[in-house]
Backbone bond lengths (Angstrom), bond angles and torsions (degrees), N, CA, C in turn:
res aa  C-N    CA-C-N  psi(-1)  N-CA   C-N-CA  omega(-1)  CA-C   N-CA-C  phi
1 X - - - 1.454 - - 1.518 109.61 -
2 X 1.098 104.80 133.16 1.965 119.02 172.46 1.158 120.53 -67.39
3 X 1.215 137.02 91.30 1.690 124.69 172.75 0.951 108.67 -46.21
4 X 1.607 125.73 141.32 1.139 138.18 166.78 1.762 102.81 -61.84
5 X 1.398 143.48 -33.82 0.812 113.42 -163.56 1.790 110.90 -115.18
6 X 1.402 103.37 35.16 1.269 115.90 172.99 1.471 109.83 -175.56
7 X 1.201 96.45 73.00 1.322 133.43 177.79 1.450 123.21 -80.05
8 X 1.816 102.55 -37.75 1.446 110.85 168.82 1.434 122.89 -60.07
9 X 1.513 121.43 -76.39 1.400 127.32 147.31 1.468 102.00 -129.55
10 X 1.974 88.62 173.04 1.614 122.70 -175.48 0.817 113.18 -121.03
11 X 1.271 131.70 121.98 1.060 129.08 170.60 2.024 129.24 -82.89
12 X 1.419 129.44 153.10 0.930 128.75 -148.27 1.243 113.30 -44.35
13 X 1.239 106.76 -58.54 1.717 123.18 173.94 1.565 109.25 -64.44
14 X 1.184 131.05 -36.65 1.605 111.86 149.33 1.748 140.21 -38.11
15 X 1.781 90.93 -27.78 1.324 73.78 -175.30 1.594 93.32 -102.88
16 X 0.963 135.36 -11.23 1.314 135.64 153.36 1.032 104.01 -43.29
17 X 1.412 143.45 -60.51 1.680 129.02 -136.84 2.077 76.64 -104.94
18 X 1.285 121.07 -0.67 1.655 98.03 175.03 1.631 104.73 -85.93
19 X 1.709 107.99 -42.93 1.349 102.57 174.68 1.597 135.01 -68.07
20 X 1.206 117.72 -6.89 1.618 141.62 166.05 1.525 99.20 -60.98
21 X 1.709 85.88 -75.56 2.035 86.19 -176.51 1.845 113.11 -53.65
22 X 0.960 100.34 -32.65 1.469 86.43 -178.56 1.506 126.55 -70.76
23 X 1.456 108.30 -19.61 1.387 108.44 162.94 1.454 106.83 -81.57
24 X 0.848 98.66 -54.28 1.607 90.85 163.13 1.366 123.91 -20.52
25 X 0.965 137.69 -68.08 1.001 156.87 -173.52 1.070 118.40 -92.73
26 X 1.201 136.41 4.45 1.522 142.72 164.32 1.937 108.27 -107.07
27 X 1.728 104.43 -5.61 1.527 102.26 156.48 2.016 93.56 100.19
28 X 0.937 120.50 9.75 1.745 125.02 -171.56 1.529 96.02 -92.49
29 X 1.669 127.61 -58.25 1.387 115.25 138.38 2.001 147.36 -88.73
30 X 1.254 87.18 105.95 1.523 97.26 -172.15 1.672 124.96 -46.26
31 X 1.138 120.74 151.52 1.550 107.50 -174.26 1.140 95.59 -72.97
32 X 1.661 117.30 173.27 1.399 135.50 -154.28 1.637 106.86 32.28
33 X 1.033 143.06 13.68 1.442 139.50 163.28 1.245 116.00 -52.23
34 X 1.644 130.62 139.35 1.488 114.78 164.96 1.483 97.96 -71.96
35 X 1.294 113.02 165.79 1.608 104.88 172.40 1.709 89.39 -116.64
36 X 1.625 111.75 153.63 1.295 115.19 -173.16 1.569 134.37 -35.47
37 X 1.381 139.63 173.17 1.138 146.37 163.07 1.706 100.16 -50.82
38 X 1.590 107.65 146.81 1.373 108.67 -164.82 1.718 91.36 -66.85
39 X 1.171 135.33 -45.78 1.225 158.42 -169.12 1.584 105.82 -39.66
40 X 1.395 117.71 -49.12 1.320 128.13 170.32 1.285 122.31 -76.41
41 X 1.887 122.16 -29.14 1.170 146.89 153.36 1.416 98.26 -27.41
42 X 1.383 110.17 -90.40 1.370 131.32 -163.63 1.574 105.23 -45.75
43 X 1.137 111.44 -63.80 1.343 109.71 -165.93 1.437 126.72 -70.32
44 X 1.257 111.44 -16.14 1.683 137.60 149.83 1.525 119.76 -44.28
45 X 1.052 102.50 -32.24 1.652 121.33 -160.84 1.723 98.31 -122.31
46 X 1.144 116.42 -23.65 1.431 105.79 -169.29 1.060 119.45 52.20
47 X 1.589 105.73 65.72 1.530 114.19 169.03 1.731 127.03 -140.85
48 X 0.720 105.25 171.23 1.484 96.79 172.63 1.668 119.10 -60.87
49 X 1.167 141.52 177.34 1.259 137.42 147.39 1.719 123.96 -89.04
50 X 0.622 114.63 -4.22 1.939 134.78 155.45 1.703 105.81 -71.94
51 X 1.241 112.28 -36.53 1.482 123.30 -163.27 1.724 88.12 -91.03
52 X 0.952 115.89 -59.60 1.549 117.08 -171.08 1.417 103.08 -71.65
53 X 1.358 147.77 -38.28 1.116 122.23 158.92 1.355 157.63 -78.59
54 X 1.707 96.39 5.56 1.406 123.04 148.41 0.916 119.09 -71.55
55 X 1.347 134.19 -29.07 1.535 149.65 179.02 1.278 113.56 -70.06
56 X 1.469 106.37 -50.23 1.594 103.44 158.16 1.436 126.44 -60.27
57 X 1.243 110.41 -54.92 1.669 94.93 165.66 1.360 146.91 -66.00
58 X 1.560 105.38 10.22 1.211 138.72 139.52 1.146 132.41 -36.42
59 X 1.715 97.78 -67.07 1.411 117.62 -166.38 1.710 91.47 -84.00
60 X 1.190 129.91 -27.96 1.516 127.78 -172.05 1.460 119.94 -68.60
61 X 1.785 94.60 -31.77 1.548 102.76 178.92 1.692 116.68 -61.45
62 X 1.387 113.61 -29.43 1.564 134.57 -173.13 1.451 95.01 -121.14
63 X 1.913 85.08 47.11 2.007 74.08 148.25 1.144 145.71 41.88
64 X 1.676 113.39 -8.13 1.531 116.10 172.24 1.706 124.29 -71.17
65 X 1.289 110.44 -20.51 1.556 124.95 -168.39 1.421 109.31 -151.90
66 X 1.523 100.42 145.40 1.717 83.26 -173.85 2.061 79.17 -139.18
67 X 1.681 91.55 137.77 1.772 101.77 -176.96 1.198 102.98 -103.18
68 X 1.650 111.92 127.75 1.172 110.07 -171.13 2.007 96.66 -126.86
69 X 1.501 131.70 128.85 1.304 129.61 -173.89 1.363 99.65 -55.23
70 X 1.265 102.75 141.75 1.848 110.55 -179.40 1.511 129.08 70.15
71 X 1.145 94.11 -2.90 1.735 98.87 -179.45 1.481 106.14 -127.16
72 X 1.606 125.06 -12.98 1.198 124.28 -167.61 1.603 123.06 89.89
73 X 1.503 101.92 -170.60 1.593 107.43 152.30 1.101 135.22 -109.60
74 X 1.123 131.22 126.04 1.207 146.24 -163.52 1.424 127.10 -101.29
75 X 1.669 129.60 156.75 1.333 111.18 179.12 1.343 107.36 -104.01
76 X 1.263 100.81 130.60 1.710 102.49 171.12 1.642 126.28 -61.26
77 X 1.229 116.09 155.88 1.692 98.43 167.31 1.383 115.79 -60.77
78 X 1.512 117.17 177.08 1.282 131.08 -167.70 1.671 84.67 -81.48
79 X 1.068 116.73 -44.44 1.993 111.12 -148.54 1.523 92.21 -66.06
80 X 1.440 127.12 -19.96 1.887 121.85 -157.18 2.457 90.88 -102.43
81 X 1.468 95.92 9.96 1.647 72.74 -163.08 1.518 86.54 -87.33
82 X 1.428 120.55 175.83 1.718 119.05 -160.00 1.488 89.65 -132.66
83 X 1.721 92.93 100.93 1.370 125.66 -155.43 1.646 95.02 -71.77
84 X 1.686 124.41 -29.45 1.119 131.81 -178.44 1.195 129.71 -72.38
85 X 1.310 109.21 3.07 1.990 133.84 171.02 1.464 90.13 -75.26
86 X 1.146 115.94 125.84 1.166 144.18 156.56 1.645 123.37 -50.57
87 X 1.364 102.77 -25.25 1.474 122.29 168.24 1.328 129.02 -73.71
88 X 1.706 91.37 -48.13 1.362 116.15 164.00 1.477 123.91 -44.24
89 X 0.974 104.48 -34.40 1.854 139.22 -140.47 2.030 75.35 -90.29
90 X 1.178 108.33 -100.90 1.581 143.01 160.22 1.713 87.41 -4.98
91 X 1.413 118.36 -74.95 1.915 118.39 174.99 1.186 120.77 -22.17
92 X 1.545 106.24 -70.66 1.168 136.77 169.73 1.578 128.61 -22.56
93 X 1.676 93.25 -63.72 1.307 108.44 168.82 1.963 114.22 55.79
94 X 1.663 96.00 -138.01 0.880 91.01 168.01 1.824 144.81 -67.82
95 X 1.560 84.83 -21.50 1.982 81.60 167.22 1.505 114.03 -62.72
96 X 1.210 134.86 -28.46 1.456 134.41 -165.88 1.623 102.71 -69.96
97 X 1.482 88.78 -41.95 2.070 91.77 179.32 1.321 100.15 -70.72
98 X 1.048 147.67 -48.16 1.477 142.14 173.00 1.571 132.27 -74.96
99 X 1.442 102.54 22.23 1.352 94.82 173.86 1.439 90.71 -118.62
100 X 1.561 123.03 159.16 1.470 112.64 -171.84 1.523 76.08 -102.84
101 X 1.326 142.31 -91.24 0.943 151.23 -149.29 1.761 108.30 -14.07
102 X 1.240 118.38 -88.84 1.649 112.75 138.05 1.568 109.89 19.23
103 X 1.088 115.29 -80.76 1.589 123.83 -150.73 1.267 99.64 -92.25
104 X 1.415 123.87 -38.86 1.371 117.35 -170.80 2.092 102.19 -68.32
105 X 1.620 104.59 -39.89 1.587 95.62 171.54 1.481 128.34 -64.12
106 X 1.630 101.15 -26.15 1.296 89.12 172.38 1.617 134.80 -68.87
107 X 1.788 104.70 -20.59 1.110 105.38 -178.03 1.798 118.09 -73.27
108 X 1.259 94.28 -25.49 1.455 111.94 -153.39 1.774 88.44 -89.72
109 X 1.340 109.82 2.21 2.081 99.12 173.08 1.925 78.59 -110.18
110 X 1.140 111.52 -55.77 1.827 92.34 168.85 1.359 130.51 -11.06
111 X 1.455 95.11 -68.18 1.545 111.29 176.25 1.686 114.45 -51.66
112 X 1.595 113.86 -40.06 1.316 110.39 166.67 1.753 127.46 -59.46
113 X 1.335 104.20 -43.56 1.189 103.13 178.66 1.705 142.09 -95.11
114 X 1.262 85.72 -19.83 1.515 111.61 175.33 1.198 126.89 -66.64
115 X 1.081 121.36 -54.71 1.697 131.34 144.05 1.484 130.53 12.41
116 X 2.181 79.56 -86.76 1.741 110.32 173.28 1.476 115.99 -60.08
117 X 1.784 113.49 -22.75 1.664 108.02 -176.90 1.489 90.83 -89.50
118 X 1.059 128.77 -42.32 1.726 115.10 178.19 1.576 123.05 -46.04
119 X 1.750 103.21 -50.38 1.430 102.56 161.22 1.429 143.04 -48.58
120 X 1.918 116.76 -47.01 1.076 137.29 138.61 1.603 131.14 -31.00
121 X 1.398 115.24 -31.80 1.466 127.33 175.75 1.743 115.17 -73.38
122 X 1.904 78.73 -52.22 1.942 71.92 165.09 1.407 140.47 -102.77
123 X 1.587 90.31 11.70 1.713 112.29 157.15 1.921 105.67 -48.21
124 X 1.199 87.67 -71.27 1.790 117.78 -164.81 1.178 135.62 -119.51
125 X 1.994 111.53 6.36 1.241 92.66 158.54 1.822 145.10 -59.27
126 X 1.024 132.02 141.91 1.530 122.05 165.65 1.072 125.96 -95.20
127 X 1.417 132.90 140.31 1.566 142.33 -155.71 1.581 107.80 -23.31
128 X 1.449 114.11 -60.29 1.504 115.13 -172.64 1.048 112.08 -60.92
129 X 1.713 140.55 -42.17 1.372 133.39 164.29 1.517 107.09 -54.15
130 X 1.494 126.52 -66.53 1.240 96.75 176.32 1.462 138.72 -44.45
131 X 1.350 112.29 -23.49 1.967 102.29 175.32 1.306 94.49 -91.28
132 X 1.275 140.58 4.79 1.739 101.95 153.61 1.058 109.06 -96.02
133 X 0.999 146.06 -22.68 1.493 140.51 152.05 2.036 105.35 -31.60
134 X 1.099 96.03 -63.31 1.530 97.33 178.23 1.681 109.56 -64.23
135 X 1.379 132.72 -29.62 1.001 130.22 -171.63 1.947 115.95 -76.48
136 X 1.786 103.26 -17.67 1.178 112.70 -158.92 2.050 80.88 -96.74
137 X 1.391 114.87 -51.64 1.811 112.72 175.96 1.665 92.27 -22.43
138 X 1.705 84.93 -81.90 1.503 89.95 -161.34 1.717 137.33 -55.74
139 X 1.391 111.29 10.72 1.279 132.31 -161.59 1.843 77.29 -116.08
140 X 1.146 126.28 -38.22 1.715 115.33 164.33 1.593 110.40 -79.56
141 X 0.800 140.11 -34.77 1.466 123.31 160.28 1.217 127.02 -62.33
142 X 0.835 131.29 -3.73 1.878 140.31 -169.54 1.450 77.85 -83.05
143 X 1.775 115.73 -68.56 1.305 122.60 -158.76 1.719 119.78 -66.68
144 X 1.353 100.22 -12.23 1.491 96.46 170.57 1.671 122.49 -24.87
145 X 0.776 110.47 127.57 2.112 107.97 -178.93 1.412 115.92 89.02
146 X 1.581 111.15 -27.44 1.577 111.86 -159.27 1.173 110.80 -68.99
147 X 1.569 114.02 145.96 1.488 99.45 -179.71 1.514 104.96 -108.97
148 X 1.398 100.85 67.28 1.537 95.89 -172.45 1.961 91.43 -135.19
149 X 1.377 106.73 90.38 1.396 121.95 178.13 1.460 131.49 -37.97
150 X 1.556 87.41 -50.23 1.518 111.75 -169.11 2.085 97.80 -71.65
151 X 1.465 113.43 -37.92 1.216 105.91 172.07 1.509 125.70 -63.00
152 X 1.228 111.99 -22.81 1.695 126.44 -159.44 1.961 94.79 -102.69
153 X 1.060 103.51 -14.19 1.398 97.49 178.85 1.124 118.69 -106.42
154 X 1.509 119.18 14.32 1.485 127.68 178.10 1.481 102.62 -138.78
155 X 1.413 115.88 22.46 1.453 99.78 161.28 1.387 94.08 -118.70
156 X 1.548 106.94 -32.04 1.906 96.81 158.25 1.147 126.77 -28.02
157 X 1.549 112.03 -62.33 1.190 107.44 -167.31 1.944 113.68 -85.22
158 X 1.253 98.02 -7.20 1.544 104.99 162.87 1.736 107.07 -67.69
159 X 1.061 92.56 -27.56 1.793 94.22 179.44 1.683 121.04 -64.01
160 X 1.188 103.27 -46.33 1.513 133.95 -160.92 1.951 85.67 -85.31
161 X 1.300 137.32 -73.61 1.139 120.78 177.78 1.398 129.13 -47.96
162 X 1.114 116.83 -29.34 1.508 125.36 -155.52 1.941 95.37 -82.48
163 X 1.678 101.09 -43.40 1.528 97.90 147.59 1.215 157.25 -30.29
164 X 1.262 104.67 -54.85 1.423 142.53 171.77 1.407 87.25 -59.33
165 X 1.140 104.32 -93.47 2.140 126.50 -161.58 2.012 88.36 -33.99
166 X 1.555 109.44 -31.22 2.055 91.91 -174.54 1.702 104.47 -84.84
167 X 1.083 98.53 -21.43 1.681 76.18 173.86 1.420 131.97 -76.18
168 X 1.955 111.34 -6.29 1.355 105.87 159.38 1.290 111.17 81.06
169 X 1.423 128.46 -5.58 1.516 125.08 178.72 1.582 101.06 -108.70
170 X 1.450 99.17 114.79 2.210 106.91 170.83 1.490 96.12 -55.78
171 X 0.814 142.17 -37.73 1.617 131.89 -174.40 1.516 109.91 -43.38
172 X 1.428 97.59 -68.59 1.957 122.29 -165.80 1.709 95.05 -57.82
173 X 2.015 97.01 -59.44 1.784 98.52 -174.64 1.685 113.46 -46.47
174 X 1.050 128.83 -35.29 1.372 126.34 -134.65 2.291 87.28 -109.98
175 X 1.154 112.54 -47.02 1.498 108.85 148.18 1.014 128.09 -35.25
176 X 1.670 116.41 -64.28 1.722 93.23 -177.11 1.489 117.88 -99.67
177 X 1.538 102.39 5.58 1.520 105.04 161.73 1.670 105.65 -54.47
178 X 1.646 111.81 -69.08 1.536 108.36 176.37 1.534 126.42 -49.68
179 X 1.397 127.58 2.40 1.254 124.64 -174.22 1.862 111.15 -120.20
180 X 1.627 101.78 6.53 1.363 104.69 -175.82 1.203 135.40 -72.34
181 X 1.478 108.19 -37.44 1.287 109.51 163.22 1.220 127.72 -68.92
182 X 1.657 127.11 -36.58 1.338 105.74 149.81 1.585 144.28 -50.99
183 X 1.562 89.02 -25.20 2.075 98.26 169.28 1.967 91.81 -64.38
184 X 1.324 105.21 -50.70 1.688 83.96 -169.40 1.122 108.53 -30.93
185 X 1.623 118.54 -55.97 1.407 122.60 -150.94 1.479 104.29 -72.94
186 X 0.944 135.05 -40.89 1.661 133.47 162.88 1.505 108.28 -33.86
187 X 1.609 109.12 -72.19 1.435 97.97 176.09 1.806 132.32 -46.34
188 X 1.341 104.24 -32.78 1.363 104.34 173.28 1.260 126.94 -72.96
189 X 1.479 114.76 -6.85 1.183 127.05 173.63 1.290 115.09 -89.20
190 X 1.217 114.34 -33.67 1.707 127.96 -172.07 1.798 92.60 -88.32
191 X 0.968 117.87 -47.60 1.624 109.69 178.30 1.928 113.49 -48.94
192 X 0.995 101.02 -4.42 1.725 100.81 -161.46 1.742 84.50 -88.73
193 X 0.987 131.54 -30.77 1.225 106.38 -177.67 1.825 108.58 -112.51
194 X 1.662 89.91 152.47 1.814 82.50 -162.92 0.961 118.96 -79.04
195 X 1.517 139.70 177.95 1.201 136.86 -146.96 1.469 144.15 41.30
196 X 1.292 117.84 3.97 1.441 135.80 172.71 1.505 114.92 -53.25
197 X 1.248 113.56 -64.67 1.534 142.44 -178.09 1.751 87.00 -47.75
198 X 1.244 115.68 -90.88 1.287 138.92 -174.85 1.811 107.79 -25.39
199 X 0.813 109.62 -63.37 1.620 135.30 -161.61 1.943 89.73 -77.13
200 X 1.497 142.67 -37.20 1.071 120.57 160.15 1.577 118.98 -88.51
201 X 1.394 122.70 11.60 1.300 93.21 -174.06 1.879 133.69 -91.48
202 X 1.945 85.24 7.39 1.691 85.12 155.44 1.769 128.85 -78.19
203 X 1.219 99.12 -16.79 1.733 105.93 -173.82 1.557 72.78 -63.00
204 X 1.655 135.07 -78.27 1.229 124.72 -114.71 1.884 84.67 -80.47
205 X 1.285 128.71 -20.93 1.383 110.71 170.37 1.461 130.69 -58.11
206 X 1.630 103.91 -38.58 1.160 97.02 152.25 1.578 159.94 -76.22
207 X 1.048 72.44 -32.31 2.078 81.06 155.63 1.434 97.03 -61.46
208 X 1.159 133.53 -76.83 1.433 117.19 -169.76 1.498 108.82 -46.65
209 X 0.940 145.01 -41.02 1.430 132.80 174.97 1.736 120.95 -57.55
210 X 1.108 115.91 -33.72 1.208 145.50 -155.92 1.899 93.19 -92.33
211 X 1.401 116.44 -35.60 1.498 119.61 -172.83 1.523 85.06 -94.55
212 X 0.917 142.00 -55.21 1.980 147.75 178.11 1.264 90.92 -33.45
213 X 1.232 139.81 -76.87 1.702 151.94 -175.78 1.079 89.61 -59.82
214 X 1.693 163.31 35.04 1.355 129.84 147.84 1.230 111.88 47.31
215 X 1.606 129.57 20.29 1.625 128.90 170.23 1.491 114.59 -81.62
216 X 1.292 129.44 60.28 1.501 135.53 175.00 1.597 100.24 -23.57
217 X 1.239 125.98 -70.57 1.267 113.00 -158.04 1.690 124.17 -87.79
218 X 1.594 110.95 -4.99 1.463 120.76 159.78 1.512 98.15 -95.48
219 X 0.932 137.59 1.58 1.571 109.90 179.93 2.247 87.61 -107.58
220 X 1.243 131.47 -12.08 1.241 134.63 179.22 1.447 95.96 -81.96
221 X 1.626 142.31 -47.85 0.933 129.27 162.85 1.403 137.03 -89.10
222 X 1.321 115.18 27.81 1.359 149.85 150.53 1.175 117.16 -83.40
223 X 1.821 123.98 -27.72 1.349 119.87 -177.18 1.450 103.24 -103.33
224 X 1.371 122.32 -11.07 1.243 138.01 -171.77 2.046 90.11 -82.00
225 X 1.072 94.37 -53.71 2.028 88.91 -165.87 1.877 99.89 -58.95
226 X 1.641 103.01 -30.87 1.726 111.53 -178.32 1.572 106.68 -59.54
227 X 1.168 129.69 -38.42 1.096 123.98 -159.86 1.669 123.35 -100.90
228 X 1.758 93.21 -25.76 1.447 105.78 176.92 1.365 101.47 -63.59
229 X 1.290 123.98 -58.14 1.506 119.98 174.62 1.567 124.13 -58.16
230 X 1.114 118.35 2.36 1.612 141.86 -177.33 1.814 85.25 -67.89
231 X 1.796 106.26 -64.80 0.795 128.93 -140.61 1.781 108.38 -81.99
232 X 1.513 101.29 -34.01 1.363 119.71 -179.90 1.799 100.58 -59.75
233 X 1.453 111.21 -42.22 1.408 99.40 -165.43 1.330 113.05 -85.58
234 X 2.094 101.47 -12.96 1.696 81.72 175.44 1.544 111.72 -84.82
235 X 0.945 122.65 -16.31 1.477 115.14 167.00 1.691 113.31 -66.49
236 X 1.116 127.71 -8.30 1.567 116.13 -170.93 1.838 89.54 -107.44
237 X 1.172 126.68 -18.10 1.385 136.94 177.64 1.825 93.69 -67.23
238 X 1.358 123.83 -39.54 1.374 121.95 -171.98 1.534 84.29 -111.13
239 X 1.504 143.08 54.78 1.413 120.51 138.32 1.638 106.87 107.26
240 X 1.374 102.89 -31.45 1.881 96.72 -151.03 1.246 103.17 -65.45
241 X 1.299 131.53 -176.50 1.399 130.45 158.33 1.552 115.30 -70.40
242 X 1.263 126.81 146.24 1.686 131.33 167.72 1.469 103.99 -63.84
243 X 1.604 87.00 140.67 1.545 91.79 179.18 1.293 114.50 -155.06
244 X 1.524 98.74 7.94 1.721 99.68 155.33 1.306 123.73 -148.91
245 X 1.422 126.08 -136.33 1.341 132.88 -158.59 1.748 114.07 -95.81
246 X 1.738 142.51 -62.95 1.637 156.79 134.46 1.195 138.91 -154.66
247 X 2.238 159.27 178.67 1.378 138.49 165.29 1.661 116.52 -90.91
């Protein structure tokens, strides 16, 4: 698998420390596990031991393993790995879309933050932020019907930044910058069933209307009705009953 965020090249110990995490994360090494002698490491992987212990400090930087002298490396718990690595994200893959728990928290820190950048947007956006905001809506209406996922889930999230970036506060931007690639993964999960896309794209018209009018506090509870239903469908995606409005 290609990380999204090194896509150009990998380096050796990258793809080492991707295939580590992925067992990792596919449950072959258990948390608190020692993970093998570097010796078996290496030669597993066909790599150098320079290569594998960059790889580990790889995996250490994102929290998956922590090397301690004399005790080895170890697997960390799931709750300490730093779900906001983009790598992580990419690891993850498909377990992240299938765990609700996962998805249901992510929406529900959404709901915290998303809001306040919607409000902030139509505090202070200026004309040009507002038309990409309008340019990213309407880049979801084109796609209305399409069954082309991967397109509809990146003008979403063109939607959701372009937000962010109008409210002008590094705080809000730089938050849900770190939480995006997991929103990808939400959306790709919520795209699997049909009508999702379709069925929210009046919330997201209105927030954009609502940020156009400089209405801070209807376009904040405009992002509030967007997200509760974010949230409604990922729970009906894992079974629950519906219980609100769409993502």
């Amino acid at each position: 698998m290609t990380s999204r965020s090194t896509a150009q090249w990998r380096s050796g110990a990258f793809i080492t420390a991707e295939a580590i995490g992925q067992a990792i994360v596919e449950g072959e090494f258990s948390e608190g596990e020692r993970l093998p002698l570097e010796a078996e490491l290496a030669s597993r992987f066909s790599v150098s031991r320079n290569t594998l212990r960059e790889a580990m400090k790889l995996l250490a930087a994102k929290s998956m393993v922590a090397i301690a002298p004399r005790r080895g490396t170890v697997v960390l718990p799931r709750a300490e790995w730093n779900v906001l690595d983009p790598d992580v994200i990419d690891w993850f893959g498909a377990l992240f879309r299938a765990d609700p728990q996962f998805l249901e928290e992510l929406a529900r820190t959404r709901q915290t933050i998303e809001p306040a950048a919607a409000y902030e947007a139509a505090r202070s956006a200026d004309p040009e932020q507002v038309n990409a905001i309008a340019e990213a809506y309407r880049g979801m209406e084109e796609l209305r019907g399409s069954d082309n996922a991967a397109d509809q889930v990146t003008v979403d999230v063109a939607f959701h930044l372009a937000v962010a970036d109008a409210g002008n506060n590094r705080f809000i931007q730089s938050i849900i910058r770190s939480i995006i690639h997991a929103v990808r993964a939400n959306f790709e999960a919520l795209l699997e069933q049909p009508g999702n896309f379709e069925g929210n794209l009046k919330n997201h018209r209105l927030v954009y209307e609502a940020i156009a009018a400089h209405d801070p506090d209807r376009a904040r509870a405009s992002m509030e009705r967007l997200l509760e239903q974010s949230l409604s469908d990922t729970k009906e995606l894992f079974g629950s009953a519906r219980t609100g409005n769409r993502h």
